[in-house]
C-alpha positions in Angstrom: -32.4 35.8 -25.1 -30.2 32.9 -23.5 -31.6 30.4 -26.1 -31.1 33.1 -29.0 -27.5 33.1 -27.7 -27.0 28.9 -27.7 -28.4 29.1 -31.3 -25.5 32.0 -32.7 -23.2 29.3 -31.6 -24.1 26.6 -33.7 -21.9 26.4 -36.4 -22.3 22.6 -37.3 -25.6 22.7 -39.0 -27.3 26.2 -40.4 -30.3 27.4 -38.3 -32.0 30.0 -40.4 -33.6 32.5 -38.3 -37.4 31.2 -39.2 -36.7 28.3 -37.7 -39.3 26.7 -35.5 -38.6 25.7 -31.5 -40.3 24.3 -29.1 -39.9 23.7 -25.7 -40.3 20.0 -25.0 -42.3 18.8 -21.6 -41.3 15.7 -18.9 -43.5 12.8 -19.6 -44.4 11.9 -15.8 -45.4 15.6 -15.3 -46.1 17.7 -18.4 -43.7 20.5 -17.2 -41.5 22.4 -19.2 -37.4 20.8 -19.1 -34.4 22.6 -20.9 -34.7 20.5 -24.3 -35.8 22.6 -27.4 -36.9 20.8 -30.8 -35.5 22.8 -33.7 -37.3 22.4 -37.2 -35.4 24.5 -39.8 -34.3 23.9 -43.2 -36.6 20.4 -44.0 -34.3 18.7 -40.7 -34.9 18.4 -37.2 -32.6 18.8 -33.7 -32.8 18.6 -30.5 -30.6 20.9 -28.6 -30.4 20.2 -25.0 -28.3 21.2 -21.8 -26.3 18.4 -20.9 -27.1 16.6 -17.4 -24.9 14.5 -15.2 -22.4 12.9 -17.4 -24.2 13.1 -20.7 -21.5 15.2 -22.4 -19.2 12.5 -21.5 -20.8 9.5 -22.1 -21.7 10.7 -25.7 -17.9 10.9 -26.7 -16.6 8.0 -24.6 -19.1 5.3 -26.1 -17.6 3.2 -28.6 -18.3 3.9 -31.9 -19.6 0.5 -33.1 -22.3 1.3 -30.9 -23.7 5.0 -31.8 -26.0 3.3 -34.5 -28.5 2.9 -31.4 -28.0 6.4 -30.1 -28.6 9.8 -31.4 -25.6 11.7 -33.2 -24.5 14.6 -31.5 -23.5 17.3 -34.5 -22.2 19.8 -32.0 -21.8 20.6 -28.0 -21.7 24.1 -27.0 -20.4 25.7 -23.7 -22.1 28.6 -22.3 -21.9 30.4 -18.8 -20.8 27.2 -17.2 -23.2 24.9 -18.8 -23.1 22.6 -21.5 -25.5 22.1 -24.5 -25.9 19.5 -26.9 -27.3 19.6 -30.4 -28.4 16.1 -31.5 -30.7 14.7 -34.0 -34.0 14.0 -33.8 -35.3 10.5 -33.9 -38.3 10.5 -35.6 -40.5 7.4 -34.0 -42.4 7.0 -31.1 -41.4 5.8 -27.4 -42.3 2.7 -26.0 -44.6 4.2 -23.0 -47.5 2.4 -25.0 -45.5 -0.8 -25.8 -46.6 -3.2 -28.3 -45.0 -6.8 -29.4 -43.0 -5.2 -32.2 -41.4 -2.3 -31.0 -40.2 -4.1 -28.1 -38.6 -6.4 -30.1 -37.1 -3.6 -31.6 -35.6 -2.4 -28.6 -34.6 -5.1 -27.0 -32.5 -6.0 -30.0 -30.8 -2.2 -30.0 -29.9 -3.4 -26.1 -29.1 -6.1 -26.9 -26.6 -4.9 -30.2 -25.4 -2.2 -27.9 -24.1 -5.1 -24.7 -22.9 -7.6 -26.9 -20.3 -5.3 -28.5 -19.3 -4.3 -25.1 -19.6 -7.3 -23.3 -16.7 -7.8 -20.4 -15.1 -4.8 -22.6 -12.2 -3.2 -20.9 -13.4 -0.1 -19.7 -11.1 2.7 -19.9 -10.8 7.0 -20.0 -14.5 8.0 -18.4 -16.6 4.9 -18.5 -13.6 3.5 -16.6 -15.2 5.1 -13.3 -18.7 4.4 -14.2 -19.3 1.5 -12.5 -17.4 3.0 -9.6 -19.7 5.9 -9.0 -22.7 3.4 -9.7 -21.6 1.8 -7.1 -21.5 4.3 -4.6 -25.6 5.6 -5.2 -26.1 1.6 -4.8 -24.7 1.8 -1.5 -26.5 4.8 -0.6 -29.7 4.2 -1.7 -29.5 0.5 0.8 -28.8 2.8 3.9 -32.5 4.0 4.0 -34.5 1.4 3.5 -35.3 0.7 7.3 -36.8 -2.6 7.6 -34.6 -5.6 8.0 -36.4 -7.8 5.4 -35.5 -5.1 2.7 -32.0 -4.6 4.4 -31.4 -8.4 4.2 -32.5 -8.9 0.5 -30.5 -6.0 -0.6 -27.2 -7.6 0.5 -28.0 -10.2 -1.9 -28.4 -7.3 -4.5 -25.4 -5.7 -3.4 -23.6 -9.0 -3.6 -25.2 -9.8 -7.4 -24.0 -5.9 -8.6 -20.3 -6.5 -7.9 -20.1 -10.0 -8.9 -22.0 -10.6 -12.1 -20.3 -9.7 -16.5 -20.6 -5.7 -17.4 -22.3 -4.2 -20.6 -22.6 -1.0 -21.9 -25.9 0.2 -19.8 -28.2 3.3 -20.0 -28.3 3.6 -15.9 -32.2 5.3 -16.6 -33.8 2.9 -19.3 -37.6 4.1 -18.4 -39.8 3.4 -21.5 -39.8 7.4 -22.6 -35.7 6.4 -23.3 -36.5 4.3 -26.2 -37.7 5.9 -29.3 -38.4 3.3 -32.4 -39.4 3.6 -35.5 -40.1 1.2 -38.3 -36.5 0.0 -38.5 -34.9 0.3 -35.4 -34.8 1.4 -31.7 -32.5 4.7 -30.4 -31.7 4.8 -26.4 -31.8 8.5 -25.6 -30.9 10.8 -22.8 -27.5 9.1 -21.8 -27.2 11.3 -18.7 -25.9 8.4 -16.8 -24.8 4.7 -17.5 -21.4 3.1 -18.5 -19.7 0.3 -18.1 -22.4 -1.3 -15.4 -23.8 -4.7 -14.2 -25.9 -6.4 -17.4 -29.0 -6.6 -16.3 -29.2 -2.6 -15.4 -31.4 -1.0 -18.8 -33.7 -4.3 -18.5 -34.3 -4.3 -14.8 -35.5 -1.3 -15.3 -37.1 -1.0 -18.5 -39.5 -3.8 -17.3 -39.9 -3.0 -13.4 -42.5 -0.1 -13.5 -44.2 -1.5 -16.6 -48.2 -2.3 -16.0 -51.0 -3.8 -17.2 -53.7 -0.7 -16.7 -53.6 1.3 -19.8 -53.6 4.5 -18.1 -50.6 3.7 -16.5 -47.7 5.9 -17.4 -45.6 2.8 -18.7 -48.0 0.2 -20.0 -46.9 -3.4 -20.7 -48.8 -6.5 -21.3 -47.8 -9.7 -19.0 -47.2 -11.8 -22.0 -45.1 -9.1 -23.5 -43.3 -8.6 -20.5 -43.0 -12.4 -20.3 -41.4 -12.4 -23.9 -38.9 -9.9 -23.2 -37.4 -11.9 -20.6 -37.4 -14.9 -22.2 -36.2 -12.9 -25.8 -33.0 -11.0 -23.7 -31.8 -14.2 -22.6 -32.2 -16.5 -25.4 -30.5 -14.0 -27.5 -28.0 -12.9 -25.5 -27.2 -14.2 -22.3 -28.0 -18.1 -23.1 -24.4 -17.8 -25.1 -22.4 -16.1 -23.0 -22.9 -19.1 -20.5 -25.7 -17.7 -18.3 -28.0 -20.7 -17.1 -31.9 -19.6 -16.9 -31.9 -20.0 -13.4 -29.2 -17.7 -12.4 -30.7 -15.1 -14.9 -34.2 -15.2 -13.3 -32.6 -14.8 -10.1 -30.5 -11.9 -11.0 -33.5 -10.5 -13.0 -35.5 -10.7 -9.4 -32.6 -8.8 -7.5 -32.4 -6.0 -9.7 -36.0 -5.5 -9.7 -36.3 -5.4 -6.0 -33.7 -3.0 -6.7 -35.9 -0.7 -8.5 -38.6 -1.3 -6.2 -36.6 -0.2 -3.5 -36.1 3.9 -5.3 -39.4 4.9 -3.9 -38.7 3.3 -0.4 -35.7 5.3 -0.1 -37.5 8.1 -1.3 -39.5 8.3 1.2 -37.3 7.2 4.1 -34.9 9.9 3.1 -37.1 12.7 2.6 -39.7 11.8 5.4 -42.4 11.6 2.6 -43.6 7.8 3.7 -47.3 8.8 3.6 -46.9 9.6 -0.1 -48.1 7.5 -3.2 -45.1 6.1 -4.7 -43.9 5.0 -1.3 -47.3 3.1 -0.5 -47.4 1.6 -4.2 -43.6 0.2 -3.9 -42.9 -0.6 -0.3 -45.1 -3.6 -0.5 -44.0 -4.3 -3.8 -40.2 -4.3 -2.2 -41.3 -6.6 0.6 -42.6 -8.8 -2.3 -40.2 -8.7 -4.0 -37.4 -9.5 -1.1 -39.2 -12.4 0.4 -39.0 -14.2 -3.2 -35.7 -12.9 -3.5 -34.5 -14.6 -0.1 -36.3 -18.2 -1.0 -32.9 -18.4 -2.6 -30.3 -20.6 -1.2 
């Protein structure tokens, strides 16, 4: 009934009433989320209810730069929530990544951050980097272990000192949808105005080799990306290799560190995730602290 209620609102596109919907499921866990494919009329939506800043972010995004996101025909307000009918990207995601679609979507990242590059941030993505800043802050205040602790002050010191971009602040592999012409960065519900290296860092970090991972990557593609995102973009705006592969380092151990605080907060330390990433973050900070 709810959904049949969203759907008499839409007045941007027509629905007919034989339209087709289905209930889309989470990648990492097969369950049902609120996102609905609509088929109807030889087209395709999505209509979705609009998380954390999404709504926002969808309007406040320069133009120039939509080409790489999905159009939104229509939003809708209902009982206190928000909905959002979009297209449908036809294409594939890049949990299964190959040489060419990654190409693909590094150079829709890569489009998206040059446009925006040190752009003056104003209205909503004005605060972006603000409120960024403060689940940074949090996340460093339980890690519990002093090696972590120290290499996340250099972290802390890279986030608020390095050039902002246009970011997508959740850039996991089932974000990216590509098709033969182009990559799309999808579900915008946070990001802004933030730190450069903040889609890559963690497009790449929780890529792996086994192909039954849930984000498989190749070494050498992995390897290529890197090099690729800085030859194309960073290289001219003045960024030496060095200080990039540094950076890179630090916002990895950054990622790393999610399932550390995870379990430190929620007193879950005996769980999975926590045993696969704290060594990883340890790893990861002792390389990070060779640094002088």
């Amino acid at each position: 009934m709810e959904l049949q209620k969203i759907l008499g609102q839409i007045d941007s596109v027509f629905i007919s009433p034989n339209a087709t919907i289905t209930q889309l499921r989470h990648e990492e866990d097969d369950e049902l989320y609120r996102v609905w494919k609509i088929e109807a009329n030889n087209a395709s939506y999505i209509l979705k209810e609009a998380k954390g800043d999404e709504k926002y972010l969808y309007s406040a995004i320069p133009d120039v730069c939509k080409e790489y996101l999905p159009f939104v025909y229509q939003t809708i307000t209902m009982d206190k929530k928000t909905y959002l009918l979009m297209e449908y990207v036809e294409g594939e995601n890049l949990c299964r990544c190959d040489r060419a679609r990654l190409t693909l979507a590094l150079d829709a990242l890569m489009a998206l951050q040059q446009e925006t590059w040190e752009m003056p941030a104003t209205g909503f993505l004005k605060n972006t980097f603000k409120a960024s800043l403060a689940r940074r802050q949090n996340r460093g205040k339980y890690l519990n272990d002093a090696l972590l602790e120290e290499a996340y002050d250099r972290f802390m010191a890279a986030y608020n000192s390095i050039a902002k971009s246009l970011c997508h602040d959740d850039l996991l592999p089932f974000n990216i949808i590509t098709n033969d012409r182009k990559a799309v960065l999808i579900d915008w519900e946070v990001g802004g105005m933030l730190p450069y290296p903040t889609s890559f860092a963690r497009f790449i970090a929780h890529t792996q080799e086994d192909t039954e991972a849930l984000f498989y990557m190749t070494a050498a593609d992995k390897s290529f990306a890197i090099d690729y995102y800085y030859k194309n973009l960073l290289e001219k705006k003045g960024v030496s290799y060095s200080e990039w592969l540094y950076i890179l380092d630090c916002f990895l151990f950054y990622e790393y560190c999610e399932w550390v605080f995870v379990g430190n907060k929620y007193q879950a330390t005996d769980g999975e995730y926590y045993k696969k990433y704290f060594p990883l973050a340890k790893q990861q900070a002792a390389k990070i602290l060779q640094f002088k």
